[in-house]
Each structure stands twice: as C-alpha cells, then as structure tokens.
LUMFILUM-523570 format. One record per residue: x, y, z of N, C-alpha, C in turn; residue in one letter. Coordinates in steps of 0.05 Angstrom, whole numbers, plus 5000, padded with zeros to 4 digits. Layout:
% LUMFILUM-523570
XYZXYZXYZA;...
//
This chain:
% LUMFILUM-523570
604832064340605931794345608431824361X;609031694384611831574394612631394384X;615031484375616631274343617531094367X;619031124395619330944408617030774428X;615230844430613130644438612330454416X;612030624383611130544366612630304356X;615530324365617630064352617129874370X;617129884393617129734412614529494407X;612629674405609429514405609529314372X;611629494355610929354321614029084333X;616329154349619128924351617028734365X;614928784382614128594403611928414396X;610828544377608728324370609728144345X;611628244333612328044309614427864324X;616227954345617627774353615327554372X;612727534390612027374394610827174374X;609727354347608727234325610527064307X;613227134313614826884297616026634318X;616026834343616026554355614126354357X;611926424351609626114342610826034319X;611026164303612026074278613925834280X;615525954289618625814300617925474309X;615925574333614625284340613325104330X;611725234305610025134283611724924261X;613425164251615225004230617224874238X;617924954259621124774273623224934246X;622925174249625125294241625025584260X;627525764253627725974265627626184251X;626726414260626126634247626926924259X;628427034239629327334247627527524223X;628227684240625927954230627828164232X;627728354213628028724219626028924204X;625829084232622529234223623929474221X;622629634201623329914189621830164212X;622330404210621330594228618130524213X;617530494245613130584239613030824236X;610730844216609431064214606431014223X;605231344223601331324217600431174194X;598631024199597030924191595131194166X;594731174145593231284127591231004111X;589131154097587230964080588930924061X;589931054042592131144027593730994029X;595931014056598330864050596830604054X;595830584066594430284065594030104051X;592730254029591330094002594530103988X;596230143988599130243967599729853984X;600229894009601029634027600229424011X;596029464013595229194013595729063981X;596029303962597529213937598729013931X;601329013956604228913948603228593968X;602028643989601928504008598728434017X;597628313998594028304004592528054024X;594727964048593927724055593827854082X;591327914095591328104117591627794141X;592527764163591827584186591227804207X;588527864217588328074232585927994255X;586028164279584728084299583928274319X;581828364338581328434358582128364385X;583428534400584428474428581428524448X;581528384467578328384474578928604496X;576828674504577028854521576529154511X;576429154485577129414465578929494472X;581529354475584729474479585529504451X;584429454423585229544403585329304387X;586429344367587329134337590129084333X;590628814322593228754309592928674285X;594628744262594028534236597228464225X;597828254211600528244198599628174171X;601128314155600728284120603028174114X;602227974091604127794079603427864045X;604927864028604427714003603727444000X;601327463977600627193969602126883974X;604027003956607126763950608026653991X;608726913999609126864033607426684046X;604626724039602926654056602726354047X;602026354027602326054013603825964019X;607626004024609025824035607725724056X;607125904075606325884103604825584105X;602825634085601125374087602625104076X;604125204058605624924053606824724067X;607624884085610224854101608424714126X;606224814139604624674154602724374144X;602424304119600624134104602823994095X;606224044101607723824085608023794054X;607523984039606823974009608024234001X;610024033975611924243956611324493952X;612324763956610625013958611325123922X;609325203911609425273883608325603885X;610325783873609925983866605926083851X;603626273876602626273859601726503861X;598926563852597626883850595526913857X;594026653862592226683891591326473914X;590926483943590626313956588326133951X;588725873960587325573946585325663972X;582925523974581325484002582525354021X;584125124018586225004034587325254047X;588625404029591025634042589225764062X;587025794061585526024074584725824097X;584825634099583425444125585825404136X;588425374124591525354136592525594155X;591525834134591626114149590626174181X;587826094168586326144191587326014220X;588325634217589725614234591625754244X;592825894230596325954239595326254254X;593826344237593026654245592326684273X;590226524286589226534317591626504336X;594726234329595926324350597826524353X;598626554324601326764314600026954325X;598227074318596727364330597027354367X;595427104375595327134397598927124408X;601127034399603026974405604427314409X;603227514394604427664393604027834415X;600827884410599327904430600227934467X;600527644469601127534493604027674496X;605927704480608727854480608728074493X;606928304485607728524493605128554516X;602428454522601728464545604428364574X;605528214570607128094584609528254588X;610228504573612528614568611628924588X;608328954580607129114587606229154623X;606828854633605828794662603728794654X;600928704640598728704643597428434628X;595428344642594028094638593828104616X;595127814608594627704573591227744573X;590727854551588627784533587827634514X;584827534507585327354485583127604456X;584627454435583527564412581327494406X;579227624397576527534382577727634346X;574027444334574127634308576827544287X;578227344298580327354285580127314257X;580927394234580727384204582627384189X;583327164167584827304140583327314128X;584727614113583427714093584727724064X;584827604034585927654024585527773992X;583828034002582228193980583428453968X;586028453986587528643976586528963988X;587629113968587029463965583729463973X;582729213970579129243971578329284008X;580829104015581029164057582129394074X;582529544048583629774058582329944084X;579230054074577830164094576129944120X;576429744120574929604135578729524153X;580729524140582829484164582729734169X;583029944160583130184166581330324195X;579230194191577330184209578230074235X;578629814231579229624251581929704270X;584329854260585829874271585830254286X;584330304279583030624285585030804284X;583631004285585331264282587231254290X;590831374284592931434296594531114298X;592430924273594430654292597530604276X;599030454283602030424274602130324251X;604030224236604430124213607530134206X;608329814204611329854209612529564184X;613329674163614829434136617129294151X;616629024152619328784164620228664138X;621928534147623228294123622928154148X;623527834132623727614158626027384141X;627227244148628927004138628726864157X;629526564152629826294166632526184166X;632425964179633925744166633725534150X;632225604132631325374111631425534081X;632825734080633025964062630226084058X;628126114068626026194057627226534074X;626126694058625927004057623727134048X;622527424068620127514052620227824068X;617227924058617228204074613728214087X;613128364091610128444102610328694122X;608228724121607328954144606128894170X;606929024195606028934218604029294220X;601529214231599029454233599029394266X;598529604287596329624310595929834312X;593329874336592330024350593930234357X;593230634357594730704373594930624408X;592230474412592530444438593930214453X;595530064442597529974452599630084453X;600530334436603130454443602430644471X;600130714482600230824507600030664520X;599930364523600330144543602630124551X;604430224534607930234545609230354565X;609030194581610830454604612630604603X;612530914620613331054606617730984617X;617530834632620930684637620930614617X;620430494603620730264583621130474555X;620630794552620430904526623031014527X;625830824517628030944507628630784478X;630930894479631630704452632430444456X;634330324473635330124484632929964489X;630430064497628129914512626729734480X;626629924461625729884428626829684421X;630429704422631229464410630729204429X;630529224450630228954468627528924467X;625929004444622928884445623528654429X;626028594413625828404392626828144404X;627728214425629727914442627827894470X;624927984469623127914492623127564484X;623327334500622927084502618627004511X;617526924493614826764507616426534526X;615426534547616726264570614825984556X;616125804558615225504554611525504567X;611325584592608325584595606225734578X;607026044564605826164548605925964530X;608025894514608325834487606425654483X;606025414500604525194505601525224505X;600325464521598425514519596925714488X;598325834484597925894455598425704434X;599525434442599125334412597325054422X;596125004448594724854451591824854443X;591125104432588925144394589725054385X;592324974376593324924356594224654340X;595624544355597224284358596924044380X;595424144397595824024427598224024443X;597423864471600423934485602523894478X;602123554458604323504445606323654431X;605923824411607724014397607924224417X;607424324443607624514458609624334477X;610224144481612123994489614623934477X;615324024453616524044435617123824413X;614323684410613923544380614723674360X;615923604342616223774316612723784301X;611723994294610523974276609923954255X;612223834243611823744217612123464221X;612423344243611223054237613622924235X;616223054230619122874220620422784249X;620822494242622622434270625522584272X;625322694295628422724303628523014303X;626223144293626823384288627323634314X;628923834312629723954338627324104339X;627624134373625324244390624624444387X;623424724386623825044381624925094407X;626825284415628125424427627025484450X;628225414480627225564496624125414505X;624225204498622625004510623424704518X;625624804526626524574539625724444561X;625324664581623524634605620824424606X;620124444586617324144585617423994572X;620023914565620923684547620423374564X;620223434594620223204615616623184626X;614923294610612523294621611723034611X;609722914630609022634620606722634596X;606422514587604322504564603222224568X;599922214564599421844564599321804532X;600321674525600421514499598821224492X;597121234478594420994481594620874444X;595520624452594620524420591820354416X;590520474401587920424389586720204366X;586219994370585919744348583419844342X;580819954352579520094336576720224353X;575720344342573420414355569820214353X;568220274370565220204360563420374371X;561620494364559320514381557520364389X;556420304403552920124418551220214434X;548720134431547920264449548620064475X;546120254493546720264528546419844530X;544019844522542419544517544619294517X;546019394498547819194482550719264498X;550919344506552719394529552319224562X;550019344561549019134586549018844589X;548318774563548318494553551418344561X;553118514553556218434551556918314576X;558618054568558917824594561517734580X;562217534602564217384586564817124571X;566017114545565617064516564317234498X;562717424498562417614484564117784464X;562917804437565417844423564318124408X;566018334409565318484396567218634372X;565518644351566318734326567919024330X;570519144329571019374326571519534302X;570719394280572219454252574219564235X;576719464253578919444243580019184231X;580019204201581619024190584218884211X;584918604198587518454215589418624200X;590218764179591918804165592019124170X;590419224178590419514184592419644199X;593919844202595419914225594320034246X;595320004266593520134294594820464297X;592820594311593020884313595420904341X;596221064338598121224370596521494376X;596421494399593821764401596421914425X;596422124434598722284452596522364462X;595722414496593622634501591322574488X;590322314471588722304450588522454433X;590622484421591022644393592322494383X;591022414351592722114330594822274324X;597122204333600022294321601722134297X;601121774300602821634290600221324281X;601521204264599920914262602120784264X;601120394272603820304263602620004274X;604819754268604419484264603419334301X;602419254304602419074326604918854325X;606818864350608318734345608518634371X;610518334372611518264406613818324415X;614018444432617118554443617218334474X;618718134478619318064508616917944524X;615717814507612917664508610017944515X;610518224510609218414510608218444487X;605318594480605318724452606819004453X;607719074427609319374426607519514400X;608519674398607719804363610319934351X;610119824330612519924313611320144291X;612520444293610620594285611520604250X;609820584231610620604205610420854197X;607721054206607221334196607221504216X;608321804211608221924224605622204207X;602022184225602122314213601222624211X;600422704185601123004173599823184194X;600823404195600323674214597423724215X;597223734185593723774175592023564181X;592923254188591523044199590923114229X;592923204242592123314273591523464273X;590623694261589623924265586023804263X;585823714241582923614240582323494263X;583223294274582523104295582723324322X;583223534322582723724340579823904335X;578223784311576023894314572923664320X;
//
C-alpha cells in the first residue's frame, strides 16, 4: 500500500461524501480519518462488529469499489434527520431506515466518487449495484470480495453543527490508489484531499437522484423556511425555476376530450376546502390557500412538505 495515495483516495471520497451530506441535511460536516491500512477478512469482520451498516457500491468500468460503514445508531440518525422525525437511540434498522439509506447511499457514494475522479483528471463515473448492507460480521467476505485484494481501509470520526458526532470506516479498491498521480503523491497533496470543493454543477447533478433541481439550487432539504443554503452553492442560487400551482388533477379519455367546448365543466376532484399543491420543476414542494393579491389569485403556502414526501413523488 501507498499510505499517501491511500489517504488521499480514503480524505477524498469522504470529503465528497459529506459534502452531499452537508447538502442533504443543511448542516456541515468535518471529518478526521486515521492512517489506512490493508484491508483483511479478519480486520473486517472486527469493523463490521462495531459498525454493521455497510453503504457500498461499484464504480463502472471495473475501476473498483467504495463502501462507508456506519453504526446502527449513526445510520439511523441519518434517516431521521432526512424523514424529519425525532431520532431514538436503537439496535436495529426499521425498513424505513433501509429505504432512507438506500436514498442517501446512491448520492453520498456517488458524491465521493465524483471527488476524486475529478481530483484525479479523469471522467466522472457513475456507480452501479449500489447497496446497504446491514448484516454485520455476516458481510464480511462478500465486502471483502467486492473491494478486492490490497483494497484500503481507513476509521474517521465525523461532527456537525447540530452536535451530532460519530465514527465509521471508509473501504476502496486498491485500484484507485494507482489512479493518483504520481505529482499529487506527497504529504501536503494527502492533506488537501480533505478541502477538495464539488463545484455547484457537480453537486447539482449528483443530488438531482435525489431531491431535484430544487434542493441542488439550494432548497433546504429539510423542508424549513429560511434555512441556509449548503456552502459553495451560491453560484445557482439565481437559476430560474417554473413554479406551477395545481387545484387538481383528472384523467379522460381521448373521446371525452374531444367532446370539450365551451361551457363544459369538468370535475377535477379537489375539494373547495382542500389546499392546492406548489410543484418546483414539478416536484410537490409546498401546499397552500388560494388567495387574492391585487385583483390576482396568489397562494399563501401553509405546508412545507416532508423530504420523504418529495422523494416519493420522484418515483
């Protein structure tokens, strides 16, 4: 192993992987990663012990594997914190947590991903195969597998600004530490893997799986008005968005369409008392009252809503 390729590839992918984060929760996140070592089945299964919530993935191309391990308790925040709901200490993930995961897993991975291709001079890739796993010491030989012979393995802590604190393991491929150029293998080069910036266009495109453009424009994703932007996306704060309010939907057929003249009245089935939808990009962000502003209609928005409400409506 090159302990300095090796730091570089473990500072670069967790620093792009908390920068989704960052964008996700609308909080900020620091990290410090311990010297990597080799990868063993052994130390592995000791890892997945402490830390049995694998988020792991294939780089296409067969450029190799990434995985980040969390503890239970960690990961569960994770999902709380995205679903809006009080996080309670527990001992194993709900099916919720694991469908929460799975969201967060495809961009954080890819976020990291996209970090050090970009650090590397070489065309982002996208991930297949992506998985959490959270079976513990039992994923030992099947990560073991996945990340192949000689691959890295490097223990972080992470903190916020919301007091949350935790630890995990960051796993790859040895073959991304030979993607490193060989300028780039000093020490000085290691520590400046952790202050690499994703630019506003990456960031955007990795979380547009995710959130839509909206939160890649710097919506808060948690849905709270007012809340600050993630860092370093200031730059598309001025992109236009169409914003469409919705009194309701119908289907018909072609027939009954044709028919349609004027006086024709058609049923949309929305209650008078219902609130109307706000769609961004057509994505329901908000509901709220029909109102008159200046002999115009306006909408006065009552809800703003939940993360996990737009995430669905993105399927």
């Amino acid at each position: 192993m090159n302990v300095i390729a090796a730091k570089i590839v473990s500072n670069g992918l967790l620093k792009g992987a908390f920068d989704v984060f960052d964008a996700m929760l609308s909080c900020t996140f620091q990290f410090e990663v311990a010297e990597p070592s080799v990868i063993s089945e052994e130390d592995l299964g000791t890892q997945l012990a402490q830390f049995p919530v694998a988020l792991q993935g294939k780089i296409q191309n067969d450029l190799g594997s990434v995985a980040i391990l969390f503890s239970v308790n960690d990961a569960a925040r994770f999902s709380a914190l995205i679903q809006e709901q009080e996080f309670t200490e527990t001992e194993a993930l709900s099916d919720d947590d694991r469908s929460m995961l799975k969201e967060i897993a495809d961009p954080a991975l890819g976020g990291g991903v996209t970090n050090l291709m970009e650090r590397f001079g070489r065309n982002v890739e996208q991930l297949e195969e992506v998985q959490v796993i959270d079976s513990g010491a039992d994923n030992a030989a099947a990560l073991a597998a996945l990340i192949g012979a000689e691959g890295g393995m490097a223990t972080f802590t992470f903190t916020n600004n919301a007091d949350i604190s935790g630890s995990g393991v960051a796993l790859f491929s040895q073959s991304l530490e030979v993607m490193v150029p060989e300028d780039q293998l000093t020490v000085e080069d290691a520590a400046l893997a952790t202050e690499a910036e994703l630019t506003p266009d990456e960031m955007k495109d990795i979380l547009s799986g995710f959130g839509g453009e909206a939160e890649a424009a710097g919506e808060s994703p948690m849905g709270g008005p007012g809340a600050p932007a993630p860092e370093n996306l200031d730059m598309v704060l001025d992109i236009g968005l169409i914003a469409t309010a919705r009194l309701g939907r119908v289907e018909m057929p072609i027939g009954e369409i044709l028919n349609l003249g004027p006086g024709s009245i058609i049923e949309v089935g929305h209650l008078v008392d219902e609130p109307v939808d706000l769609l961004v990009n057509g994505k329901l962000i908000a509901r709220g009252d029909v109102v008159v502003v200046d002999e115009k209609f306006g909408l006065r928005i009552t809800e703003i809503v939940s993360t996990r409400v737009r995430i669905e409506s993105l399927r």
